[in-house]
C-alpha positions as CSV (number, residue, x, y, z in Angstrom):
1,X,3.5,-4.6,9.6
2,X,4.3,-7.8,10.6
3,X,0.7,-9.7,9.5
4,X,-1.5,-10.1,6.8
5,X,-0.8,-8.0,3.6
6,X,1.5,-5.6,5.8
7,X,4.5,-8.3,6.1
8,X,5.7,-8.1,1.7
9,X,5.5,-4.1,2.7
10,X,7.9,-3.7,5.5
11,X,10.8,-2.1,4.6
12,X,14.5,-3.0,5.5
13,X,15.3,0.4,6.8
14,X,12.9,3.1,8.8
15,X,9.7,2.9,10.5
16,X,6.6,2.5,8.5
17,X,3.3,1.4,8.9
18,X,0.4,1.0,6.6
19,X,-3.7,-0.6,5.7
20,X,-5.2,-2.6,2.9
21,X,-8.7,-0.8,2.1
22,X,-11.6,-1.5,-0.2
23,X,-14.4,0.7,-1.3
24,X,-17.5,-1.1,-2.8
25,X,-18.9,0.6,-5.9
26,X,-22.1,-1.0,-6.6
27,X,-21.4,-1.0,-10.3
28,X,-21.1,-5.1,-11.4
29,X,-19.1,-5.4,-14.8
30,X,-19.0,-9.1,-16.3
31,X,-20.9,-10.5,-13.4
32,X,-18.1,-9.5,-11.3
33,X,-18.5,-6.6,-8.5
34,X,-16.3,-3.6,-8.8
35,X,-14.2,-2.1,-6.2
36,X,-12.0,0.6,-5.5
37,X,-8.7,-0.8,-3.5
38,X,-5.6,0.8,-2.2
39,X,-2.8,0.4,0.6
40,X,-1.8,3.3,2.0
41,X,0.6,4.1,4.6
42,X,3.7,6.4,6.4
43,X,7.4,5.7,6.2
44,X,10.0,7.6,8.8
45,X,13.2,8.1,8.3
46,X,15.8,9.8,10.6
47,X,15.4,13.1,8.9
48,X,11.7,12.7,7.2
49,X,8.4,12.1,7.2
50,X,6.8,10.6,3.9
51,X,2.6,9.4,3.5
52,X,2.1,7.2,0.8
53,X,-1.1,6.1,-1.1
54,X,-1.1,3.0,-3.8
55,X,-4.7,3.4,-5.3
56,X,-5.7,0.1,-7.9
57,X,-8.7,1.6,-9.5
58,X,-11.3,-0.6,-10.3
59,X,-8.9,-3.6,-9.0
60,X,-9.7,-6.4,-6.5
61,X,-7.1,-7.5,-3.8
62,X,-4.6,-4.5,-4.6
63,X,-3.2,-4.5,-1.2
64,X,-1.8,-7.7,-1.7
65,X,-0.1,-6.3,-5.0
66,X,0.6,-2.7,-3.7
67,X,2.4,-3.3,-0.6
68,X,5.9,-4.8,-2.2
69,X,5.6,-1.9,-4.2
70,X,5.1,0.5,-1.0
71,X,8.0,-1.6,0.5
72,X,10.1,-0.7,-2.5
73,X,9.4,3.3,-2.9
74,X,9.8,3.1,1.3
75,X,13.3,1.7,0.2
76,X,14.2,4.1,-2.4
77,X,13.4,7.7,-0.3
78,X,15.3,6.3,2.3
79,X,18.2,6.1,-0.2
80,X,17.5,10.2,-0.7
81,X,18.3,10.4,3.2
């Protein structure tokens, strides 16, 4: 996680690891294509295991806003321990 989208999603503590994805529709609203985005990922911590999916339905570019917000629930179970 140190390029592209993955660098705003690497958190402070634990190993973690994650991918941007798209999925075309086909369906065009406004002139504008619809897609289905999401970043999804796994976070390790000393004692657990966690897989984590952001899904932006009907959103463009929703890795870019997802992954600070993976980073930031990443940061918060590692608070649990």
């Amino acid at each position: 996680m140190h390029h592209g989208t993955g660098t705003t999603a690497n958190p402070h503590t634990g190993r973690a690891g994650g991918k941007t994805g798209t999925a075309e529709t086909g369906w065009v609203e406004d002139g504008v294509k619809v897609v289905q985005s999401w970043y999804a990922g796994y976070f390790e911590t000393e004692n657990n295991a966690y897989a984590i999916a952001i899904v932006g339905e009907d959103k463009n570019r929703t890795g870019v806003r997802a992954a600070p917000l993976f980073k930031e629930l990443c940061e918060q179970l590692s608070l649990l321990g």
